[in-house]
C-alpha positions in Angstrom: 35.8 19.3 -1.9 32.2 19.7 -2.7 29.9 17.7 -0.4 28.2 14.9 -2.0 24.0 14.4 -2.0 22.7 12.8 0.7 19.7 10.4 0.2 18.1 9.2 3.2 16.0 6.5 3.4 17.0 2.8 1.6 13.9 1.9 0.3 12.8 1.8 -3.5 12.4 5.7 -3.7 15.6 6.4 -2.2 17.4 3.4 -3.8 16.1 4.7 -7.3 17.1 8.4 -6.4 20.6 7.0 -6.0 20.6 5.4 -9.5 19.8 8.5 -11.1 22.5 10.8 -9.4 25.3 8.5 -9.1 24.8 7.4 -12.7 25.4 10.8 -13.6 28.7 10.9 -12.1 27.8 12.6 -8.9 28.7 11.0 -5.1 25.9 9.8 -3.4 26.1 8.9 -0.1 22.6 6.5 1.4 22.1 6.3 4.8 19.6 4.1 6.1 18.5 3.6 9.8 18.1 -0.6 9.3 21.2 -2.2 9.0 20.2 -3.5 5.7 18.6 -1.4 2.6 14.9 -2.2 1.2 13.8 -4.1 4.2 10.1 -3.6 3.4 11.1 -4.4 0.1 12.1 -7.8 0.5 9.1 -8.7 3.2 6.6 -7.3 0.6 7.7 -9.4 -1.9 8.5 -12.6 0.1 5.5 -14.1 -1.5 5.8 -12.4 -4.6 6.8 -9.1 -5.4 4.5 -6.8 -7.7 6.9 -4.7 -9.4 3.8 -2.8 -11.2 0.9 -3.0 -14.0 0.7 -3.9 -17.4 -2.6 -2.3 -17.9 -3.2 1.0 -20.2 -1.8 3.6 -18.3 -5.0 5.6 -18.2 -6.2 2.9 -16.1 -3.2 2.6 -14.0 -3.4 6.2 -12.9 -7.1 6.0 -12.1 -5.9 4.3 -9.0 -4.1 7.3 -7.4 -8.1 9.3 -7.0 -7.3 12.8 -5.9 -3.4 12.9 -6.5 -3.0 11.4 -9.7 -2.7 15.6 -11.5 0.0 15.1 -9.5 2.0 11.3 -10.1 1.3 11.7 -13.6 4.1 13.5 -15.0 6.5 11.5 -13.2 4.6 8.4 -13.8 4.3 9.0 -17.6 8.0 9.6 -17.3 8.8 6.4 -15.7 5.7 3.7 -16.2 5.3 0.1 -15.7 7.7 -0.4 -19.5 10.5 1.6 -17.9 10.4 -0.3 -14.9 10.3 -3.3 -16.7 13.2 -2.4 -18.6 15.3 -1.1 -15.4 14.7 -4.7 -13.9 15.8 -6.3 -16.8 19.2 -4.0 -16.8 19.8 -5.4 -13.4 19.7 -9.0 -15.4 16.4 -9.8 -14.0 13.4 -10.4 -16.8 9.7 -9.6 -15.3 6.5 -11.4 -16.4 2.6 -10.6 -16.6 0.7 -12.4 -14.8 -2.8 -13.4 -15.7 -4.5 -10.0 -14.0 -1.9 -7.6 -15.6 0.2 -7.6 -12.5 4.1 -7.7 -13.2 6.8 -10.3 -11.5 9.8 -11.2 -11.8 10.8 -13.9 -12.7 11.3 -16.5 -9.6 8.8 -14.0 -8.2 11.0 -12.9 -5.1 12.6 -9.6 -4.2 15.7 -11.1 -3.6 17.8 -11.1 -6.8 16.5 -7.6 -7.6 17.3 -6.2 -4.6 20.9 -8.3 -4.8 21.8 -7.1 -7.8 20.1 -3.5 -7.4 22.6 -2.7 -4.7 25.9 -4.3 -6.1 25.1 -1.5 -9.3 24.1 1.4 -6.9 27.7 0.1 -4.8 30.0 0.0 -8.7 28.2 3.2 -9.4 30.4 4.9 -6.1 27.0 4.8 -4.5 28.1 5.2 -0.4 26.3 3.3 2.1 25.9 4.2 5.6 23.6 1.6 7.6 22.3 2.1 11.1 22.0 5.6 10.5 18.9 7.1 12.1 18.2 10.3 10.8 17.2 13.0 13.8 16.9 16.2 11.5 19.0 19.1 11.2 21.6 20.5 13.8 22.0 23.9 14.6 24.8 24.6 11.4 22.1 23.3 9.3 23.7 20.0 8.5 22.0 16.7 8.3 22.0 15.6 12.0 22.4 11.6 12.4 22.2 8.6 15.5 24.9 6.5 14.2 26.0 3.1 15.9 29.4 4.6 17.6 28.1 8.3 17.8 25.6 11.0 16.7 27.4 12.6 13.5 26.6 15.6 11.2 26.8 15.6 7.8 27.1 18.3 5.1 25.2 18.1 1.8 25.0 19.5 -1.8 21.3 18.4 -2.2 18.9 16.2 -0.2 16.5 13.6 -1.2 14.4 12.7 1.6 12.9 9.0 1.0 11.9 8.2 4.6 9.0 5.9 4.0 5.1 6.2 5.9 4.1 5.1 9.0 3.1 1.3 8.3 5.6 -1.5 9.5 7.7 0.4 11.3 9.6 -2.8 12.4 11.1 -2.4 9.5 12.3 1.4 9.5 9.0 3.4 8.4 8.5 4.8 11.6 7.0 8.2 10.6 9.0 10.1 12.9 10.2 12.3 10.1 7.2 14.5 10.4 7.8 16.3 13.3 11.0 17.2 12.1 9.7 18.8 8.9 6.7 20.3 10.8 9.2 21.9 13.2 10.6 23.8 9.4 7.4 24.8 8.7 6.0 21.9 5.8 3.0 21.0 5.7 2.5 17.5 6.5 -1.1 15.9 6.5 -1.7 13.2 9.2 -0.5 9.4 8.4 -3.5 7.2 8.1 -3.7 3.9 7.3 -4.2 2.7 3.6 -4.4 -1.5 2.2 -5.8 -2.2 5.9 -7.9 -4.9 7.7 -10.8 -3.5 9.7 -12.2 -3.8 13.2 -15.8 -6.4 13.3 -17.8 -6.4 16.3 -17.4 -10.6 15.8 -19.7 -12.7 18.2 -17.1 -15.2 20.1 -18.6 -18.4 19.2 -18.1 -17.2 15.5 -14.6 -15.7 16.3 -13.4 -19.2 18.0 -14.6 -21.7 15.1 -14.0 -19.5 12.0 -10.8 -17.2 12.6 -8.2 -16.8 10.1 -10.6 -18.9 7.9 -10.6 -17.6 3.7 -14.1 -16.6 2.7 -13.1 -17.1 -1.1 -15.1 -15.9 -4.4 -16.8 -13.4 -3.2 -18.4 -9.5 -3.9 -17.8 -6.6 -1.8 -20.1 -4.0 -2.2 -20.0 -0.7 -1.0 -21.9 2.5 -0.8 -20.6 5.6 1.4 -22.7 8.5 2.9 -22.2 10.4 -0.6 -24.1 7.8 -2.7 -21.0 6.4 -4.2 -20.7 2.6 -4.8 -18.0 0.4 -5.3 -18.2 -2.9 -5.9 -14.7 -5.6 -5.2 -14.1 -9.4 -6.1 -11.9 -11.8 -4.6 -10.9 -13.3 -1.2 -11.0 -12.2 2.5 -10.0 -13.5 5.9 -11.5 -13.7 9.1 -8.9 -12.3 11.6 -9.8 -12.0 15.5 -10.2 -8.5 15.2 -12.5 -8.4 11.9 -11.4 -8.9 8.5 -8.7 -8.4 5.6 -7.4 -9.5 2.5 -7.3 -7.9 -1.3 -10.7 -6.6 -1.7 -11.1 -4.9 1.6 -7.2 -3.5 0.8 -8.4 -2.1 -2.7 -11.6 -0.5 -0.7 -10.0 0.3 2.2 -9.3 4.0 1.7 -13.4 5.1 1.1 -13.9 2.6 4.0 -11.3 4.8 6.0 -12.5 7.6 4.9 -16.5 7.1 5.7 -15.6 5.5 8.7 -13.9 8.6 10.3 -16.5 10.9 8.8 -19.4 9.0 10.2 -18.3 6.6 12.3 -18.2 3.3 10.6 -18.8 1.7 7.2 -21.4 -0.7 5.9 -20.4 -3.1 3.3 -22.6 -5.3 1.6 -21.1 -9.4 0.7 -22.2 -11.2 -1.8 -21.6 -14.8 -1.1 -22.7 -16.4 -4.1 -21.8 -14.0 -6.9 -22.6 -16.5 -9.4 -26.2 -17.0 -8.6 -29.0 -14.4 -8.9 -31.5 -13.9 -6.3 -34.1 -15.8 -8.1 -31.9 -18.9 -8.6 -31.0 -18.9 -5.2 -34.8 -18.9 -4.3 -35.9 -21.6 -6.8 -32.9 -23.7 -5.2 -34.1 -22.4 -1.3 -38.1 -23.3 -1.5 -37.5 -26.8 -2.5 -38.8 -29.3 0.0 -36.0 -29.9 2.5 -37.7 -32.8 4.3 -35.7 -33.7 7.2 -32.6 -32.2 6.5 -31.6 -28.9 9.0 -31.8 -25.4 7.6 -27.8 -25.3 7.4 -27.9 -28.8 5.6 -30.4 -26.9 3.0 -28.7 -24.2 2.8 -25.4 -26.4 1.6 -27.4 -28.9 -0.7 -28.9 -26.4 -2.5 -26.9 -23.2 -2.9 -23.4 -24.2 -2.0 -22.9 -23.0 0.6 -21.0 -23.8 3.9 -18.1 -23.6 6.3 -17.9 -19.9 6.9 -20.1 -18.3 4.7 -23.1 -20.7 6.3 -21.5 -18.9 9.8 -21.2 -15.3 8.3 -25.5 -16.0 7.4 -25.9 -16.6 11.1 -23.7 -13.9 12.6 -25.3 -11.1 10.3 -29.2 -12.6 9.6 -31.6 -12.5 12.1 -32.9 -16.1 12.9 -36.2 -15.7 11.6 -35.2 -14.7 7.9 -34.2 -18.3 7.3 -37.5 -19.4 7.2 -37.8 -17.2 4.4 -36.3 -18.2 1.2 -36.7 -14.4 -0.5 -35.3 -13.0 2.6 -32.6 -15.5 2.8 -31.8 -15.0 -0.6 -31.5 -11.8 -0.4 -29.2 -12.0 2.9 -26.6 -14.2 0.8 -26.4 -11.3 -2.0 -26.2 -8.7 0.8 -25.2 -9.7 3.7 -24.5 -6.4 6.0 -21.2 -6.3 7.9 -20.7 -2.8 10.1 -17.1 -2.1 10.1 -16.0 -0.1 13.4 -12.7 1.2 12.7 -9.3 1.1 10.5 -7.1 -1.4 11.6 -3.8 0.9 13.5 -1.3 2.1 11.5 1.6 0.0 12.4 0.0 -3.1 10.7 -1.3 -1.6 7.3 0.4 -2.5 4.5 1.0 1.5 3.5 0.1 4.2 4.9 -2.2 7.6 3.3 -0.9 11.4 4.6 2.7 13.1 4.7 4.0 16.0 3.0 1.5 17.9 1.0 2.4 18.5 -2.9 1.7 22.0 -1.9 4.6 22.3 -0.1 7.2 20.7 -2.9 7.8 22.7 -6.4 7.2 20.5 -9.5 10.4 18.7 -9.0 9.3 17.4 -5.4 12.1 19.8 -3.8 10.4 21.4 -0.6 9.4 25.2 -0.7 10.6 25.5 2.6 13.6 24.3 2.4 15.7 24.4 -1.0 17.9 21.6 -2.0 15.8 19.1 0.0 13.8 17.0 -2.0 10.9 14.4 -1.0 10.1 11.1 -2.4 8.4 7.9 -2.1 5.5 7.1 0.5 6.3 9.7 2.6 4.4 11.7 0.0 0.6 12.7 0.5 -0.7 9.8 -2.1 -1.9 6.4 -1.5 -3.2 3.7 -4.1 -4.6 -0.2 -3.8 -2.0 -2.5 -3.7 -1.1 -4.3 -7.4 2.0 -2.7 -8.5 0.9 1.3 -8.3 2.4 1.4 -4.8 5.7 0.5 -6.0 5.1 2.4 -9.5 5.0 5.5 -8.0 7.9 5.1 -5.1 10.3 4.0 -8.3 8.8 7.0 -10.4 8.9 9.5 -7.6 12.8 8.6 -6.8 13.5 9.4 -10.0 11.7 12.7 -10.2 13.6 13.9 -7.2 16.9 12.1 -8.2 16.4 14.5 -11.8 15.2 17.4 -9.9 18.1 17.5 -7.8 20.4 17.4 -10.8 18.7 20.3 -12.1 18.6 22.4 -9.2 22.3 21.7 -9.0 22.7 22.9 -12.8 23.8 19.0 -14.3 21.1 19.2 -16.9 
């Protein structure tokens, strides 16, 4: 009997590699080291899973920088309407929300993930939890730490979906690399990606204002190359320095200017709907008894934590100044130190190099394997393009391996 294809690794990449092959009539056999498939999955989406975006998908692709010549064949292939329409085969409908993002409906990952793996399972899809995978043994078989013993396993193809580095509580250890730079693939370094960063916090300002929101606000930021990006939204004061969705979407030309210069400057613009000049026609007015702070509040607004932020990051003679105070509010300097470690980032940057896989993502080094997923050398912001392109690239390498094995 023929051996069946392996795909290791139970999270959307692998899961959606499955679909393809055993759909096609082939046995697929899933081992996964967790005891339970899509792990990360279902934490990711516990407060509302982002399937992908409903934007044009021009735009969409913009967000993968230097490796979207790369995602978007197998993006264009299978885009946010494909996913939409797989989700709604596995009965569940998906909305857009309000910034183009796509739910579904109920929001949680649950049902999807429910009824994902019941169809993979009537498709003759073979599950084999609690299997760690530890590389290949000397036969060249598939070499795994299974609960009652280590095992080898024989295989017609591979798909490889064994995640990043980030939350590896949840099975994304990275340990794969060494494995597959002991074959000779080229693996770039795992890096953090959607990450808080490190703030040199005073601790009067750490004690009264951590894990406070700092809401409605602009992130600006120019790097050492002259490049400026500019981010709206929310952020959180954490003990170690901040987080939250505009320092996620920013956090990879953070990352990468702190580690080529040693930290990162951004700029925060704490009343974003105010110009300079309003805020000085409100500042110079007479404030009579009041204290500066109590100013400050009457007239612009502001309070709480961003009054704070002005008083960590403004030397105490600019608020005598209403030009200089102003312009503190629209750009306030925080230094960021360093990347937040790996193991809390919400994904991780680095892995195997596109260099090393042939246009179907099977390895050079090593025919019939094939790579998908995050372990990949591609990062995006989060918004549905992380999970766009771990769907789309488990489908590439679930067709790929149907080629290489003459099905189509």
């Amino acid at each position: 009997m023929k051996p069946p294809v392996v795909v290791v690794g139970g999270g959307p990449a692998g899961l959606m590699a499955a679909q393809v092959l055993s759909e096609q009539g082939l046995q697929v056999d899933l081992y996964e080291a967790m005891p339970s498939v899509g792990r990360k999955l279902l934490v990711a989406g516990s407060s509302g899973l982002n399937l992908t975006h409903a934007g044009p998908i021009d735009q969409l692709l913009e967000h993968y920088r230097e490796c979207r010549s790369q995602l978007e064949p197998l993006i264009r292939k299978f885009g946010p309407e494909d996913i939409r329409q797989w989700a709604q085969d596995l009965g569940i409908n998906t909305f857009v929300g309000s910034s183009g993002r796509v739910f579904p409906e109920g929001m949680k990952s649950a049902n999807l993930l429910k009824n994902w793996e019941k169809h993979l399972l009537s498709s003759g899809v073979r599950l084999h939890l609690s299997h760690r995978w530890k590389g290949w043994d000397p036969q060249k078989q598939l070499y795994f730490d299974a609960p009652s013993a280590e095992t080898s396993i024989s295989a017609s193809a591979v798909v490889l979906a064994l995640g990043g580095g980030s939350w590896p509580q949840l099975g994304s250890t990275g340990a794969w690399t060494k494995q597959l730079q002991g074959c000779g693939v080229l693996v770039r370094p795992l890096r953090p990606s959607n990450c808080g960063f490190d703030v040199q916090w005073s601790e009067h300002f750490c004690a009264r204002f951590e894990g406070q929101a700092v809401k409605s606000v602009t992130i600006i930021f120019t790097n050492s190359k002259g490049m400026r990006y500019l981010q709206r939204g929310d952020f959180v004061i954490t003990k170690t320095g901040l987080e939250g969705s505009p320092i996620y979407t920013l956090s990879a030309y953070l990352r990468d200017e702190i580690e080529a210069t040693g930290s990162a400057v951004i700029h925060i613009d704490l009343a974003p709907d105010w110009t300079a000049a309003q805020l000085v026609e409100r500042l110079v007015r007479p404030r009579g008894s009041r204290s500066i702070s109590n100013h400050i509040q009457k007239s612009t607004g502001l309070k709480g934590v961003k009054s704070g932020l002005l008083r960590e990051f403004l030397p105490r003679e600019v608020f005598d100044h209403p030009e200089k105070l102003a312009s503190g509010m629209k750009t306030l300097p925080v230094r960021l130190e360093s990347a937040r470690p790996l193991a809390e980032a919400i994904s991780s940057a680095g892995g195997v190099s596109f260099k090393a896989l042939d246009r179907n993502l099977m390895l050079h080094k090593l025919p019939g394997v094939f790579c998908a997923g995050e372990m990949l050398d591609w990062e995006a912001p989060t918004g549905g393009y992380l999970l766009t392109a771990c769907l789309a690239t488990g489908r590439a390498a679930g067709v790929g391996v149907m080629e290489w094995l003459g099905k189509i």
